[in-house]
N, C-alpha and C positions, 0 to 999 in steps of 0.2 A: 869302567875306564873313561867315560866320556868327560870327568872333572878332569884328568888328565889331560885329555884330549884338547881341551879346551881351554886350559891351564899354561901348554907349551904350543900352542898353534903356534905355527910359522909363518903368522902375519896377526895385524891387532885383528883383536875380538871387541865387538860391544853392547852390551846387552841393553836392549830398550824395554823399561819396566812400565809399561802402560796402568799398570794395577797394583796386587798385591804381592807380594814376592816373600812368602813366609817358607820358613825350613830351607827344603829341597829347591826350591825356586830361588830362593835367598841365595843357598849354596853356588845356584850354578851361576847368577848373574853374579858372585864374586869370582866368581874362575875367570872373568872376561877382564879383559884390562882396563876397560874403560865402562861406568856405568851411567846410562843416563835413565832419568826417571820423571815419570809423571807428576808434577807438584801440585796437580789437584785434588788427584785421591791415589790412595794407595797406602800402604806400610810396608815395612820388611820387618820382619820378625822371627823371631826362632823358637819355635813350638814345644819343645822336647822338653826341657824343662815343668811345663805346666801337664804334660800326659805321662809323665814318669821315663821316659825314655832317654838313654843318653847316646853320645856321637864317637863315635868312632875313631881312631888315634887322626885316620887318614884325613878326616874331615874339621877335625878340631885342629891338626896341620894349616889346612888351608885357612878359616877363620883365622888362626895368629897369624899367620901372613897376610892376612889382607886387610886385618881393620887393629886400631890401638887395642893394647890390652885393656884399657879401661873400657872400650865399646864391647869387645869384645864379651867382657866379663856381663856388662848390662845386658844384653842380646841373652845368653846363653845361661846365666845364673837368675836374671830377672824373669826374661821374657819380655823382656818391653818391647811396644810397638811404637817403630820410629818413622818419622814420617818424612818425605823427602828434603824437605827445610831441616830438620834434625842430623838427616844421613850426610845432607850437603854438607853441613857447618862442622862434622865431624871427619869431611871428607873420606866418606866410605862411597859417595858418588861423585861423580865430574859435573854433569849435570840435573839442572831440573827446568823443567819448561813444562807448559801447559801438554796436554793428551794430542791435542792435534799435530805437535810440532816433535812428540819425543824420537819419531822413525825418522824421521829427517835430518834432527839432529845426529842420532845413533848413525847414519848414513854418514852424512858432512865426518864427525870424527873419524869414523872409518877409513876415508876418502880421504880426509888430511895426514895421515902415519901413514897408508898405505904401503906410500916409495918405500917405507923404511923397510919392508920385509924382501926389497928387491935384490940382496946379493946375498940371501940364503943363509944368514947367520941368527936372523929374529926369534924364531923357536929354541935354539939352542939356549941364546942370552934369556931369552925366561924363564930355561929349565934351570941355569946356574942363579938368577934370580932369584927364583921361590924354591930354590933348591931341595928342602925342608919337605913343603906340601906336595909339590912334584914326584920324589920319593914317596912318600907315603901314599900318595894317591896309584901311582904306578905299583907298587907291591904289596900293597897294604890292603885288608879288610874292609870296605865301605861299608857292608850290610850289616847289622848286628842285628843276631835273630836269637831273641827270649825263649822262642818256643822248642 
């Protein structure tokens, strides 16, 4: 439940991607509302395709909500590895800035919405938002086990 969680907080979320953010890591910095990232090294990538594994209704929920279906489709059918210049111009992230600067930044944004979560309604408006992923992450299956 923590994509959930993290999905409908009731103030902004922002995930600072200092590195690599493949799959599960990928997953969860799209559950934040705002992403900032490393633009010196790093990818985001989605692994499952290349080890046979496939996602879950709850999690493929979220990925259509959060990025185009044509990225979507590259990530998840290709496995391409995108690089923060790539993620930016396709706007799957807010920002990119050098490794020194990405917690600071992730902070400043934070700190800039903040007021917005102040009369108790911001969790709600997300859950009606991503209404879609939100459901499916709240009662829905995450894990899918082969074995």
């Amino acid at each position: 439940k923590l994509l959930f969680r993290v999905l409908t907080f009731p103030m902004p979320t922002v995930a600072a991607i200092n590195g690599h953010a493949f799959a599960g890591g990928w997953l969860f910095a799209l559950a934040h509302d705002y992403r900032v990232m490393n633009s010196e090294k790093g990818y985001a990538c989605m692994t499952e395709i290349d080890i046979g594994a496939t996602l879950t209704p709850p999690l493929n929920a979220l990925i259509k909500e959060k990025l185009s279906r044509r990225l979507a489709a590259q990530m998840m059918l290709q496995g391409c590895r995108l690089s923060a210049n790539e993620l930016f111009e396709e706007k799957a992230i807010d920002m990119m800035c050098p490794q020194a600067e990405v917690f600071i930044n992730a902070v400043s944004i934070g700190e800039k919405w903040s007021s917005k979560a102040a009369l108790g309604v911001y969790g709600e408006m997300k859950e009606d938002l991503y209404q879609t992923a939100a459901l499916a992450l709240r009662d829905g299956e995450v894990v899918r086990s082969k074995l």
